[in-house]
C-alpha positions in Angstrom: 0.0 0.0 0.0 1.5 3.8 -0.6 0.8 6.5 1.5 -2.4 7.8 -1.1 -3.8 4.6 -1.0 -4.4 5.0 2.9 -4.4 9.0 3.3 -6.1 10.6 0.2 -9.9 10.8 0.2 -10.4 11.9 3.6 -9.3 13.2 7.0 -7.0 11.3 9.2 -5.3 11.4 12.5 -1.6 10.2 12.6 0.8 9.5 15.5 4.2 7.8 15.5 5.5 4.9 17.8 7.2 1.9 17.9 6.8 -1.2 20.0 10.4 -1.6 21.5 10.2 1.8 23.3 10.6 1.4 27.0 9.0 4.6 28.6 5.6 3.4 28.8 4.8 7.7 29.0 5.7 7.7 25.5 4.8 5.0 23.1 2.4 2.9 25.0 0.4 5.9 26.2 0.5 7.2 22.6 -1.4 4.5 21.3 -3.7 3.7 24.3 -5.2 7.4 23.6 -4.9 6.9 19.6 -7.6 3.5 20.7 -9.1 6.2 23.1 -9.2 8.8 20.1 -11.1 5.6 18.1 -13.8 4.7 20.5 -14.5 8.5 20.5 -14.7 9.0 16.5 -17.0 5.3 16.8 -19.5 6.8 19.7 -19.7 10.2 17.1 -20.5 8.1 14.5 -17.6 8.9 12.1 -15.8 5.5 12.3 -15.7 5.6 8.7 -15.5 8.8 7.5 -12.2 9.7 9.5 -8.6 7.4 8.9 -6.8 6.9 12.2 -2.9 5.3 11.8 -0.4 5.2 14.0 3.4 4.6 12.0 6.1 2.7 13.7 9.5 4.4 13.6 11.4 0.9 13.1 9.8 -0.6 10.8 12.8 -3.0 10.6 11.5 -5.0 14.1 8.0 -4.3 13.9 6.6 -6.1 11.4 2.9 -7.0 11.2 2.9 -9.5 14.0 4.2 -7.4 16.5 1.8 -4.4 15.4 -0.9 -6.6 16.0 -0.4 -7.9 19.0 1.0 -4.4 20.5 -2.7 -2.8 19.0 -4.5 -5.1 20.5 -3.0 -4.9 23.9 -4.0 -1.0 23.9 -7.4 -1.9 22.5 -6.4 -0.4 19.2 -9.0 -0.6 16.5 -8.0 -2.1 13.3 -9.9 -2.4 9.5 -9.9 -0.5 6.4 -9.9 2.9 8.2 -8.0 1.9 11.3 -4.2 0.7 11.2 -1.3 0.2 12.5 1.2 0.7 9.8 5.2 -0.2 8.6 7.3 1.8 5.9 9.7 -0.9 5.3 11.2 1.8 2.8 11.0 5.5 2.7 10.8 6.1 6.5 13.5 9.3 5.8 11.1 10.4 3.0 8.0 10.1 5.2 10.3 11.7 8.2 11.2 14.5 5.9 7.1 15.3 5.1 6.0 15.4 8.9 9.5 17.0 9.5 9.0 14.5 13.1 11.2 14.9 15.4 13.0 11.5 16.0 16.9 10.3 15.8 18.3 7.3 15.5 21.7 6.0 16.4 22.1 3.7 13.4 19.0 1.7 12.9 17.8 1.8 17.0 15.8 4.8 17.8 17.4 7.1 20.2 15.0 9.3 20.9 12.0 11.1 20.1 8.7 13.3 20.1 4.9 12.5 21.3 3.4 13.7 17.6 -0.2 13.2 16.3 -1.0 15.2 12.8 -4.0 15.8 10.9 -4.7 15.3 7.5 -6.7 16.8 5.2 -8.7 14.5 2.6 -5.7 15.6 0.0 -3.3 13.8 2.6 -2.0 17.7 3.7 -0.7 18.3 6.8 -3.7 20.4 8.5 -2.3 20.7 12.1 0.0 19.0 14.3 0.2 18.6 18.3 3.7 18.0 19.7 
């Protein structure tokens, strides 16, 4: 799947994680409220006019298996409009568009920043929330 396939055609809410972090403030939390932020768009009754994905920064470890299993322990929603999602090429290119705010000491994240973005239904940044 590329990045139109997923983003284009409506709103969306993306946040960035990855399963191996160890400050449960970070990572964890992030996607326990992205769940949260599901239920929420579900009880509204916009479960499927609104995209919700959160992107793992190492793509390299997390592979669909692990997504899965780290979703569903956060009670993480997941179908055509719901996702948990890999770049297994292009991260830098995607890291480059929402300009986030991670670094990596080679392929091991080192650190980075709680980030959730909106997009517009032409897949354009609309607002951010660092």
């Amino acid at each position: 799947m590329h990045f139109g396939e997923f983003f284009l055609g409506g709103p969306a809410i993306v946040t960035f994680f990855y399963t191996r972090c160890e400050n449960a403030q970070r990572c964890s939390l992030t996607i326990t409220k992205l769940a949260r932020l599901q239920r929420a768009i579900a009880g509204a009754g916009l479960a499927e006019r609104i995209r919700t994905a959160g992107i793992t920064y190492d793509p390299g470890f997390d592979r669909p298996p692990e997504l899965r299993a780290y979703g569903d322990a956060r009670g993480a929603r997941f179908g055509e409009r719901h996702r948990l999602l890999r770049v297994p090429e292009g991260l830098g290119a995607l890291q480059h568009f929402f300009d986030l705010g991670i670094g990596f000491a080679g392929p091991v994240v080192n650190r980075h920043r709680i980030e959730l973005f909106l997009l517009d239904a032409d897949a354009r940044i609309a607002g951010s929330f660092t």
